[in-house]
C-alpha positions in Angstrom: 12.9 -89.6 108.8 10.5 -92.9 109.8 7.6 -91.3 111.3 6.3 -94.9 112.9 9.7 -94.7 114.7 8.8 -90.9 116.3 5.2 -92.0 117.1 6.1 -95.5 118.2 8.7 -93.5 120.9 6.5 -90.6 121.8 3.9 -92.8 123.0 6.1 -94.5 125.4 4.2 -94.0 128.5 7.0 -94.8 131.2 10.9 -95.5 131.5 10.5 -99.5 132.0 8.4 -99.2 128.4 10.7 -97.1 126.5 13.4 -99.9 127.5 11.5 -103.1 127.1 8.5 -102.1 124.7 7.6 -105.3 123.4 7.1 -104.7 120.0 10.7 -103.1 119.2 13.5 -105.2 118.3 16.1 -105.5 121.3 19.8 -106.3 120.2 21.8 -109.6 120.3 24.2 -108.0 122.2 21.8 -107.0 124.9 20.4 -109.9 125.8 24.3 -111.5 125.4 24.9 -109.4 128.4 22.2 -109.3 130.1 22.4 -113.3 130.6 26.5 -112.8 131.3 25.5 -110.1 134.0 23.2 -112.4 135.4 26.0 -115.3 135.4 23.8 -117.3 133.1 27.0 -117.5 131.0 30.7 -116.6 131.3 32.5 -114.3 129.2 33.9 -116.9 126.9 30.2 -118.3 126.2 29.2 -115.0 125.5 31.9 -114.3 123.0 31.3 -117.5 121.4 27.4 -116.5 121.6 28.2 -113.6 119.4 29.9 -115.5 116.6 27.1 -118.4 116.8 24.4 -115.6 116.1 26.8 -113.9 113.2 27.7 -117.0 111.9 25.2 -120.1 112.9 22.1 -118.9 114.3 21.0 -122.2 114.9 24.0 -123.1 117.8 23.1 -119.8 119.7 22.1 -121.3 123.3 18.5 -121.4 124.0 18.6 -119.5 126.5 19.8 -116.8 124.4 17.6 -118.1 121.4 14.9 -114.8 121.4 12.6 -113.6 119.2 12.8 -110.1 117.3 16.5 -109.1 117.8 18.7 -106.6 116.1 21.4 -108.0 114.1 25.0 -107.3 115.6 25.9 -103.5 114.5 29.7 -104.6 114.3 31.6 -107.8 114.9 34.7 -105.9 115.1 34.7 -105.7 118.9 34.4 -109.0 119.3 36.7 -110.1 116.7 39.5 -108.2 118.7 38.4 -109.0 121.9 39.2 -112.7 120.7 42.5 -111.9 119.1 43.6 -110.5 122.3 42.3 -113.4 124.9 42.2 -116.6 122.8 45.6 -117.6 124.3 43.3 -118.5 127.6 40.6 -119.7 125.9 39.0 -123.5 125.6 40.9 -124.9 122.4 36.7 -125.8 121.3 35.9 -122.6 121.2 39.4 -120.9 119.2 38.3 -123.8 116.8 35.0 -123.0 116.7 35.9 -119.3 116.1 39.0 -119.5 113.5 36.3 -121.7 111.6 34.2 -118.7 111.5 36.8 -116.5 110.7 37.7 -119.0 107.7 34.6 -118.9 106.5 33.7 -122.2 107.1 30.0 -121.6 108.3 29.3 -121.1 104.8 28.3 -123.2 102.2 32.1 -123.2 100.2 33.3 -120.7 98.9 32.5 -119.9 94.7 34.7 -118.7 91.8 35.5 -115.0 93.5 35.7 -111.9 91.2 37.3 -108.4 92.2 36.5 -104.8 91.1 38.8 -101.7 92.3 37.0 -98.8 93.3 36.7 -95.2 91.5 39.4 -93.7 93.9 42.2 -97.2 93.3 42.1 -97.4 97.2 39.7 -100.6 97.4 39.7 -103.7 95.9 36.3 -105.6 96.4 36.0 -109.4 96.5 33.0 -111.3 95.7 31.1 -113.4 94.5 28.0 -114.0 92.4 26.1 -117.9 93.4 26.3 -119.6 96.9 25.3 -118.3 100.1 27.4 -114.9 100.4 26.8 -113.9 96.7 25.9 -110.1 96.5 22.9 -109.1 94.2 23.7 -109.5 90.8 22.1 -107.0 89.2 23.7 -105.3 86.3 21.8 -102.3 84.4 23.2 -98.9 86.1 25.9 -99.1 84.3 25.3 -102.6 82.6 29.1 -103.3 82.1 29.5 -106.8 83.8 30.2 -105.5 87.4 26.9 -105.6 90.0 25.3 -102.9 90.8 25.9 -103.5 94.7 28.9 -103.9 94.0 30.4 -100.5 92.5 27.9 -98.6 94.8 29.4 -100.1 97.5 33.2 -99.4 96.0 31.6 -95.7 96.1 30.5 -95.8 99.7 34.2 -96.9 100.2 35.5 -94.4 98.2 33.4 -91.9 100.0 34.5 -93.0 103.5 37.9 -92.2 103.0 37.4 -89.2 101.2 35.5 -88.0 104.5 37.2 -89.5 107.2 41.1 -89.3 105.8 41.0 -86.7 103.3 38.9 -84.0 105.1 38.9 -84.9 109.0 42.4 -86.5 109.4 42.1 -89.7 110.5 45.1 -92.0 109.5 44.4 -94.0 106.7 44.9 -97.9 107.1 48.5 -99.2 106.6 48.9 -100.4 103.1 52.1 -101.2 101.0 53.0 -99.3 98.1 50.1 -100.4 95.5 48.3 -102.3 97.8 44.7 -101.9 97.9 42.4 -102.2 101.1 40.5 -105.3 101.3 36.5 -105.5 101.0 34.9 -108.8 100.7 31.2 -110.0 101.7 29.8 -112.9 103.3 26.4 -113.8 104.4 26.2 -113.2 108.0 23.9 -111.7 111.0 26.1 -108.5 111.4 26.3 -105.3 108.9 30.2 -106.5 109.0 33.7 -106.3 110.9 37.3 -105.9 110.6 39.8 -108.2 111.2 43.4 -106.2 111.9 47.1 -107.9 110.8 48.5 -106.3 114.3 50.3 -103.9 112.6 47.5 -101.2 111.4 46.6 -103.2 108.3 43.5 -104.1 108.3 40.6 -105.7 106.0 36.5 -105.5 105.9 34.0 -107.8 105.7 30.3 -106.7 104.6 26.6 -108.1 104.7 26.7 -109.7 101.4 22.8 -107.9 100.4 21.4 -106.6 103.5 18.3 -108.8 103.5 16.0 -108.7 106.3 18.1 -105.9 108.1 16.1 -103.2 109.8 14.8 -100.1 107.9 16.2 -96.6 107.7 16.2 -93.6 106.0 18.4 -93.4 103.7 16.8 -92.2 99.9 18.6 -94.9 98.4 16.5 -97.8 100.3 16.8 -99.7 103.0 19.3 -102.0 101.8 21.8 -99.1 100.4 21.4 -97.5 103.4 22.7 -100.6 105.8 25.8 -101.0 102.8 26.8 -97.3 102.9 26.7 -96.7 107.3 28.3 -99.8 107.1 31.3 -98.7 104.4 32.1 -96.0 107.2 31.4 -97.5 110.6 33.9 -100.5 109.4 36.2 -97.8 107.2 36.4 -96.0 110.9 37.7 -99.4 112.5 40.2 -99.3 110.2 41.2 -95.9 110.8 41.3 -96.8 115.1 43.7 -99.6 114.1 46.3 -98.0 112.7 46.0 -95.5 115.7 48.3 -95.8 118.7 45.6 -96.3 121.9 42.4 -96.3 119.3 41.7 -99.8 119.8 42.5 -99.9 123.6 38.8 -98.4 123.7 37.2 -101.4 124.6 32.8 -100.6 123.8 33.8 -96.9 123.2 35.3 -98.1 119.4 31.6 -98.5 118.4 30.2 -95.6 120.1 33.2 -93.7 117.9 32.5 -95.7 114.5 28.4 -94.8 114.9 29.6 -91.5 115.3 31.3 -91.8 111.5 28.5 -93.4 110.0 26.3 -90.3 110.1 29.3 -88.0 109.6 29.8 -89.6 106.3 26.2 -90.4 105.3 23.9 -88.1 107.3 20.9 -89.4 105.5 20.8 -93.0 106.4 20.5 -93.0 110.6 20.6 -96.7 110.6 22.1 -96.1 114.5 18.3 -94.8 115.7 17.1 -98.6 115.2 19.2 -98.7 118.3 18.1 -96.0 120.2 16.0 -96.9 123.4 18.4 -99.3 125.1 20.7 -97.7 127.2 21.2 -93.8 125.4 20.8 -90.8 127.3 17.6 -90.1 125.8 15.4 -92.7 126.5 17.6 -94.2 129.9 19.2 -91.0 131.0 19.9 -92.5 134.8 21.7 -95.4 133.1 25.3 -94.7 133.2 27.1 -93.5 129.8 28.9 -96.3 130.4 26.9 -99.1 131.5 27.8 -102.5 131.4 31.9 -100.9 131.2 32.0 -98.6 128.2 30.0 -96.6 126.1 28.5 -98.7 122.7 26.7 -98.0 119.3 23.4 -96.0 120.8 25.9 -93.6 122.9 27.4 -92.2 119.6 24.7 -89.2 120.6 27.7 -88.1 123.2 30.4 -87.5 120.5 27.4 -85.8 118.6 26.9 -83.7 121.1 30.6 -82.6 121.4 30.9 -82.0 117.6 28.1 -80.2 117.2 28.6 -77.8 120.8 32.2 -77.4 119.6 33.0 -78.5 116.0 33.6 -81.9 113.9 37.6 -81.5 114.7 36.2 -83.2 117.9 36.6 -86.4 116.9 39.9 -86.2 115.4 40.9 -84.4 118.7 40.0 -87.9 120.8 41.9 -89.9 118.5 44.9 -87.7 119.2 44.8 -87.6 122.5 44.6 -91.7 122.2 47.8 -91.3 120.4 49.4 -89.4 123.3 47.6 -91.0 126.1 47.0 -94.7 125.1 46.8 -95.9 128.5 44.3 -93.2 129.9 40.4 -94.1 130.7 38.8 -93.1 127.6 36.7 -90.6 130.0 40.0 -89.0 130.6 40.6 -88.4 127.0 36.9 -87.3 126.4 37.7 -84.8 129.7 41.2 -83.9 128.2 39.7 -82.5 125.1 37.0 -81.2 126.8 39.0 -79.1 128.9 41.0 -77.8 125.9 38.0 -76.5 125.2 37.7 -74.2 128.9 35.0 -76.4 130.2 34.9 -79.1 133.1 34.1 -82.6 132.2 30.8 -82.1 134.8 29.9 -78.8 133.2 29.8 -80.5 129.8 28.3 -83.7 131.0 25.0 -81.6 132.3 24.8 -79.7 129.3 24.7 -83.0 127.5 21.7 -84.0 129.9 20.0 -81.1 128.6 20.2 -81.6 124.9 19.5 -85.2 125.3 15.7 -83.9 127.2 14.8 -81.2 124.5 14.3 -84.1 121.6 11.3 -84.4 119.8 9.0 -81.9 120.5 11.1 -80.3 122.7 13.4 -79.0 120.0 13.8 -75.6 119.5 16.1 -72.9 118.5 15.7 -71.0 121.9 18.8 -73.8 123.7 21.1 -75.3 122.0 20.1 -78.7 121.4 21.1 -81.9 118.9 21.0 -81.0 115.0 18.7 -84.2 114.3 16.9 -83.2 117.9 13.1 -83.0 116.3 13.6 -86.9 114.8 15.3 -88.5 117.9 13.1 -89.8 120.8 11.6 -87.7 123.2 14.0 -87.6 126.3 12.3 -89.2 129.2 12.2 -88.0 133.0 13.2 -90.3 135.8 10.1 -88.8 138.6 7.5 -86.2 138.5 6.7 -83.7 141.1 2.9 -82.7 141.5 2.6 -81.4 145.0 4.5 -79.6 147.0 6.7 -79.5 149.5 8.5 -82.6 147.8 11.6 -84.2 149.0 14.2 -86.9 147.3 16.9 -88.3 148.4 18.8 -90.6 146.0 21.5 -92.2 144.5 22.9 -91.0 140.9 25.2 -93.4 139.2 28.3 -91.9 137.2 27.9 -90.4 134.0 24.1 -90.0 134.4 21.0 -87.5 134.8 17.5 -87.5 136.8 15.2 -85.2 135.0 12.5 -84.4 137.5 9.6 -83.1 135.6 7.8 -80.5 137.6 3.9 -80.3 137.4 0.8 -78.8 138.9 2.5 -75.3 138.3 -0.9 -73.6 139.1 -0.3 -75.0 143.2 2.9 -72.6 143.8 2.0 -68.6 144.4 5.6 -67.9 143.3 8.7 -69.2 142.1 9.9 -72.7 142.4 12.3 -73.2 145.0 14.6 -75.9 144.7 17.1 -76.6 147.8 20.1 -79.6 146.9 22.4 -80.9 148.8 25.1 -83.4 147.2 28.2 -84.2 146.3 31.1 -82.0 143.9 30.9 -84.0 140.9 27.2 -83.4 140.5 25.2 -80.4 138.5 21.5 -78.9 138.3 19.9 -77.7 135.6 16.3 -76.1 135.2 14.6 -76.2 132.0 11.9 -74.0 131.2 9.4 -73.1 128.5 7.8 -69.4 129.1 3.7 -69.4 128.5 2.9 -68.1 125.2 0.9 -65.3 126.9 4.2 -63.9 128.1 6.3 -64.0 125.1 6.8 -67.8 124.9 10.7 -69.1 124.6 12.7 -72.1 126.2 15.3 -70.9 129.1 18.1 -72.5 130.4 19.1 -71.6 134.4 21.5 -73.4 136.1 21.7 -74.0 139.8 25.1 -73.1 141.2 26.5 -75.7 144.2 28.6 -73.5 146.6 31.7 -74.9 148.8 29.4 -77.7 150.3 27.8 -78.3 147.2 24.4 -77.5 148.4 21.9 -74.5 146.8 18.8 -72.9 147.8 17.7 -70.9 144.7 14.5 -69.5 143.5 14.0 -70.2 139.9 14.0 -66.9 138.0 10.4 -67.1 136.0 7.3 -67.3 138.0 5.3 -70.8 138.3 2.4 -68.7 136.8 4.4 -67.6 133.5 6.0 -71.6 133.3 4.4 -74.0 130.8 6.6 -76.5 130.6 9.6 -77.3 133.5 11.8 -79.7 134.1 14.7 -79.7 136.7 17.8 -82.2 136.3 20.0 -83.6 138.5 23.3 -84.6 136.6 26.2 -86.8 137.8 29.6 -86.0 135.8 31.5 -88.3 137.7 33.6 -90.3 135.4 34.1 -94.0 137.5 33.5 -95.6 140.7 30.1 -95.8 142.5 27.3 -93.7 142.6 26.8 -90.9 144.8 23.5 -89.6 146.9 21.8 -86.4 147.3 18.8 -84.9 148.5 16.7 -82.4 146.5 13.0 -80.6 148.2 11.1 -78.6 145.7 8.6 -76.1 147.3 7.0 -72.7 147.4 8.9 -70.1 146.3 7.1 -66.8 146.8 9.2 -64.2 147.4 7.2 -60.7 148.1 7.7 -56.8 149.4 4.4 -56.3 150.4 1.1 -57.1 149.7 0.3 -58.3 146.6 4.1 -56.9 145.4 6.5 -59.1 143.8 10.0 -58.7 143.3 10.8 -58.7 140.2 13.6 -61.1 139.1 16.1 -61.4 136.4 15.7 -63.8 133.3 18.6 -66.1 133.4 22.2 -65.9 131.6 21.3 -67.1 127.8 22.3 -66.9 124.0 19.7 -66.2 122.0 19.9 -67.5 118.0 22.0 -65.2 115.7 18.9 -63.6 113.0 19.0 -63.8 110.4 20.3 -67.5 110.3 21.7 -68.2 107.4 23.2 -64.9 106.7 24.4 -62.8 103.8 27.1 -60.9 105.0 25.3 -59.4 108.7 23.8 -61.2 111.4 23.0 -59.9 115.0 23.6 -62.3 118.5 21.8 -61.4 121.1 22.3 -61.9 124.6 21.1 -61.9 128.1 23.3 -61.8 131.2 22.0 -61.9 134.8 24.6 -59.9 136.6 27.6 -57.7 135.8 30.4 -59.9 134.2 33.9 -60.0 132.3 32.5 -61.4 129.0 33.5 -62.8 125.9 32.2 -63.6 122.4 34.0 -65.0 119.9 33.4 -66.8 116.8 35.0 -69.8 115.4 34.9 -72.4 112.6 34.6 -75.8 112.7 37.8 -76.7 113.3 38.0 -74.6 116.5 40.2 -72.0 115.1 39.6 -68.3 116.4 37.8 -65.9 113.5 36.5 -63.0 115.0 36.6 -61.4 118.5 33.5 -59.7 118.9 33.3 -59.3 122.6 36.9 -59.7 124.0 36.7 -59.7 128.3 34.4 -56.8 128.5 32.8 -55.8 131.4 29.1 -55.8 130.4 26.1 -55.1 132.6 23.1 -57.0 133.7 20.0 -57.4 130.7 20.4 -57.6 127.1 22.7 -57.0 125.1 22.7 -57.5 121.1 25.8 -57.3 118.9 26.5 -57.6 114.9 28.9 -59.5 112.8 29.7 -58.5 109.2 31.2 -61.4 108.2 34.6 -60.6 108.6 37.7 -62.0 110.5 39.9 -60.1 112.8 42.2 -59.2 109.6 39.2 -57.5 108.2 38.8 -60.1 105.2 35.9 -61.7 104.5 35.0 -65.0 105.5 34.4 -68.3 103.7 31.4 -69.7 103.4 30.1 -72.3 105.7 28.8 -73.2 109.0 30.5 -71.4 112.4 30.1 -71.1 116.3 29.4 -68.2 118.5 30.5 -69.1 122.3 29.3 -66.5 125.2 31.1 -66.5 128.1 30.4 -64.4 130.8 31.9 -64.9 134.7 31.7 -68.8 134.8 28.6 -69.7 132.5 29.5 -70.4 128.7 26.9 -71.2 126.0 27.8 -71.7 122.3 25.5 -71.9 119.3 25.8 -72.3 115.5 25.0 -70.0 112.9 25.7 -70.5 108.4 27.0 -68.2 106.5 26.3 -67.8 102.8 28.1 -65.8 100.1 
């Protein structure tokens, strides 16, 4: 993982800098909408603006005309957002486009070569002088082929493999013995795909990935844009040749992110764009902002296939079958929902993984996979006296972490008394002192039928280290909504000197040992007396083992082992699977490996 990148983010002193720090790169696409929200330019201009800055840098307006910019993740978007309006376009600007398209921006187009990938599902057009020739190199395997050439027919290759083969997608609509088109051109985008209307489709890659921004991948820098960019585009494809998957409008890109790190985990090219509108750096900016979600938001589809399993994505992209016309919130809630949890509910818990980045990782809460290399989440106000009272406004799909301070002024407990609306949550976060056994906790604050709460945190201010309560907003559209949170003393006392004692709060501990060989032990912690539930499941969602099946289980801790085994008795497979709690309405899930 970059290392400047962590450090560069970590010593983002406030919201504003982690947006606009100066010496980050800001995308094309920002400042394209920035100047279209300000009614600098229309939509049509800023379409056209996005093929300029792909295809001729040097028409871009001036006033878009900005230094240090990302290139464009994806033209795809764009590309079908013209398709589907050019009919009420200017005729200048469809003939300035279907030039692009064309490839006219170039400098003519060179004798043109092909290759067919290892697998016989690609064939790879290029070229080898003029401006989109690819690297020529030719030593690993010197045979007359370039190098970029047949590793990029492997990233292809290994695209499919991965997002047909073993997820499910639909493959791309080809003829019998047709092979899907790759070609690559010299342009300010990692690529796009253009579609035929009828789920065929065909890609266009960065002809050598000059000059792009840096990444991880072992391979280099270069390697590392071709191969993310082999499955973003590949998953484009996939979304065309699915009924509703390119009625998505933004969401496409937040969906084909997603793929590029299921495919090539090693590369996260998508955390060049992290720190302009994500959950982590921006939580109280909507999910959607500025009408969908876009390439930085793929951390929300992380978050559901890591919570509840990869079949996740494949799940959306049914329900898009089903439910073309839907919001795509109402497909995300759909398949939420089949999983026995509210859009809201999952929404906050999302908040909460998206604060404990960083060096808030930690195997105490469930958190992000990649959660110690991704930004540290940032809070929206601090508190450092009390009493303290806010009253706000939330916007949809959004969170306000409120990070609680001078710990050492409260006697007690922190108090926290909300009043607000039914689509919002709150959440307290909070890391136990060393001195008293250490650990991060999770507590949520229950809303009751006027969706207001007066709760006294369960760890005393004096055992706290860390603390940090959020506000979340799950609502799905319209505007925001207000509330009105007070934070104050707690203390709550029987006498003199005589605390009460209280409860930890309802939590899943990690199963040890993690991996496992064939026994592993969960343990548990439940504040009341509850009907409750643990089962296990793989990756696909499938029941494996009912460990816990409605019980009624008492208040403390609880610990229980698994052998390994399904509910037929047989031994399991290999490989990584999920342990969900659920006990009265709270419902926490965690992942464990095992190894034979």
């Amino acid at each position: 993982m970059r290392i400047r990148l962590i450090f560069a983010v970590l010593s983002i002193l406030s919201l504003a800098a982690a947006v606009h720090a100066a010496d980050r790169p800001r995308p094309f696409e920002d400042v394209v909408n920035d100047a279209q929200e300000r009614g600098v330019i229309d939509r049509e201009e800023a379409l056209l603006s996005r093929f300029r800055f792909v295809f001729a840098p040097e028409r871009v307006a001036p006033v878009l005309a900005v230094e240090n910019v990302l290139p464009i993740k994806s033209l795809t978007r764009a590309v079908w957002e013209y398709e589907e309006g050019k009919a009420g376009f200017r005729a200048s600007t469809v003939e300035e486009i279907e030039g692009y398209l064309r490839g006219d921006s170039g400098a003519g187009k060179t004798a043109a070569y092909t290759y067919d990938s290892p697998s016989g599902h690609f064939r790879l057009t290029y070229e080898t002088i003029g401006t989109n020739a690819v690297p020529t190199e030719d030593v690993n395997p010197a045979n007359g082929i370039p190098d970029y050439v047949e590793k990029v027919a492997i990233y292809c290759d290994s695209s499919w493999t991965r997002e047909v083969d073993e997820l499910g997608f639909h493959a791309p609509a080809l003829e019998p013995g047709e092979k899907y088109s790759i070609s690559f051109e010299n342009m300010g985008a990692y690529g796009y795909t253009t579609s035929d209307g009828h789920g065929g489709s065909a890609i266009v890659i960065e002809n050598n990935f000059v000059g792009f921004p840096p990444n991880d991948d072992p391979e280099g820098d270069q390697l590392g844009a071709a191969k993310v960019t082999c499955a973003h585009e590949f998953k484009h494809a996939t979304q065309m040749n699915t009924t509703g998957g390119m009625s998505m409008g933004g969401w496409i890109e937040l969906d084909a992110v997603w793929a590029e790190d299921v495919v090539f985990d090693e590369s996260n090219d998508y955390y060049n764009y992290f720190g302009y509108n994500d959950g982590i750096t921006t939580p109280a900016l909507s999910l959607d902002d500025g009408g969908s979600g876009t390439y930085e938001d793929a951390i929300w589809q992380h978050f559901l296939c890591e919570k509840w399993g990869i079949g996740m994505g494949l799940a959306l992209m049914n329900r898009r079958e089903i439910e073309p016309a839907e919001t795509v919130p109402n497909s995300y809630e759909a398949i939420i929902g089949d999983q026995g949890m509210s859009f809201q509910d999952a929404f906050a818990e999302f908040a909460t993984w998206n604060y404990l980045t960083a060096g808030r990782a930690n195997d105490d809460i469930p958190c992000y996979g990649e959660a110690d290399t991704y930004p540290l989440g940032m809070v929206y106000a601090t508190v450092d006296a009390y009493p303290h009272e806010a009253t706000d406004v939330i916007s949809r799909m959004s969170a306000h972490p409120y990070r609680i301070r001078s710990l050492g002024d409260l006697t007690g407990a922190l108090r926290v008394i909300f009043d607000g609306s039914n689509f919002q949550r709150v959440t307290a976060l909070y890391r136990r002192d060393a001195a008293y056994g250490g650990g991060w906790f999770r507590e949520d604050i229950p809303l009751d039928s006027l969706n207001q709460a007066d709760q006294t945190l369960a760890l005393p201010a004096e055992q706290t280290a860390q603390l940090v309560v959020i506000v979340v907003n799950g609502k799905k559209r319209s505007d925001p909504t207000s509330y009105t949170i007070r934070f104050e003393d707690g203390t709550v006392q029987t006498g003199v000197g005589s605390a009460v004692p209280v409860a930890l709060p309802f939590g899943l501990e990690p199963n040890r040992p993690n991996p496992f060989n064939p026994t592993t032990t969960i343990d548990f912690r439940l504040p009341a007396e509850a009907s409750t539930s643990l089962l296990v499941y793989n990756p696909a969602g499938r029941l494996v083992r009912t460990l816990i099946g409605g019980e009624s289980l008492p208040a403390g801790g609880h610990s229980v082992r698994w052998d390994g085994s399904d509910d037929s008795g047989r031994d399991a497979a290999s490989g990584v699977y999920y342990y969900r709690l659920t006990s009265g309405e709270r419902t926490e899930t965690r992942r464990m490996v095992l190894i034979r």
